[in-house]
ZAMARGU-4260 file (C-alpha; in steps of 0.2 Angstrom, whole numbers, plus 5000, padded with zeros to 4 digits):
<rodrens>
0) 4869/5081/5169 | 4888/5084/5165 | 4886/5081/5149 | 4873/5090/5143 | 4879/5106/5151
5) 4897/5104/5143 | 4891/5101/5126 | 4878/5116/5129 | 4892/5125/5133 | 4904/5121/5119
10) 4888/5124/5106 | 4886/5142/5115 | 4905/5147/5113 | 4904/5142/5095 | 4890/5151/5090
15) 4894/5165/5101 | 4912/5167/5088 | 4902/5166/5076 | 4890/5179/5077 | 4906/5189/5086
20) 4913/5187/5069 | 4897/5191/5058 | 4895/5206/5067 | 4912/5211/5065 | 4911/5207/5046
25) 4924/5199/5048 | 4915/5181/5045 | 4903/5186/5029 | 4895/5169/5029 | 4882/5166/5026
30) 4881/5180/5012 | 4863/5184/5011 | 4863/5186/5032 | 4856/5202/5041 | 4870/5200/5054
35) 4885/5203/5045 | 4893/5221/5050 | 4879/5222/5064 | 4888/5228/5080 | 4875/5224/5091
40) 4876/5205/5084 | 4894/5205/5090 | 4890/5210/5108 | 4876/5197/5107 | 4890/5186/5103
45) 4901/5190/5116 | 4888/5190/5130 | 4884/5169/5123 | 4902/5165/5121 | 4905/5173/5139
50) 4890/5161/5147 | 4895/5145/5135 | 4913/5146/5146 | 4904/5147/5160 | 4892/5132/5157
55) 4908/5122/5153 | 4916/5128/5166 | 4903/5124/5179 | 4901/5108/5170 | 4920/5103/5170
60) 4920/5108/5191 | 4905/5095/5192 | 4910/5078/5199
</rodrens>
């Protein structure tokens, strides 16, 4: 079970920068997305990458 936890985890920080950094505008890719200088999709972001380092923290603490 540690596995797929820690890659969920990895995957949910990820994308969580990612729409952190669409919502700030400061990542404009892809060009034609609805998310780009979208606060809201920022704090969306942060709340996933926040419970991604969690999950691989959890993970990592598993024997």
């Amino acid at each position: 079970m540690r596995a797929p936890l820690l890659t969920l985890g990895i995957l949910s920080v990820l994308v969580g920068l990612l729409w952190i950094g669409q919502g700030t505008g400061l990542v404009p890719w892809p060009r034609s997305s609805f998310m780009i200088n979208q606060m809201p999709w920022a704090y969306y972001g942060a709340a996933l990458a926040a419970i991604g380092v969690g999950l691989t923290g959890y993970a990592l603490s598993r024997p």
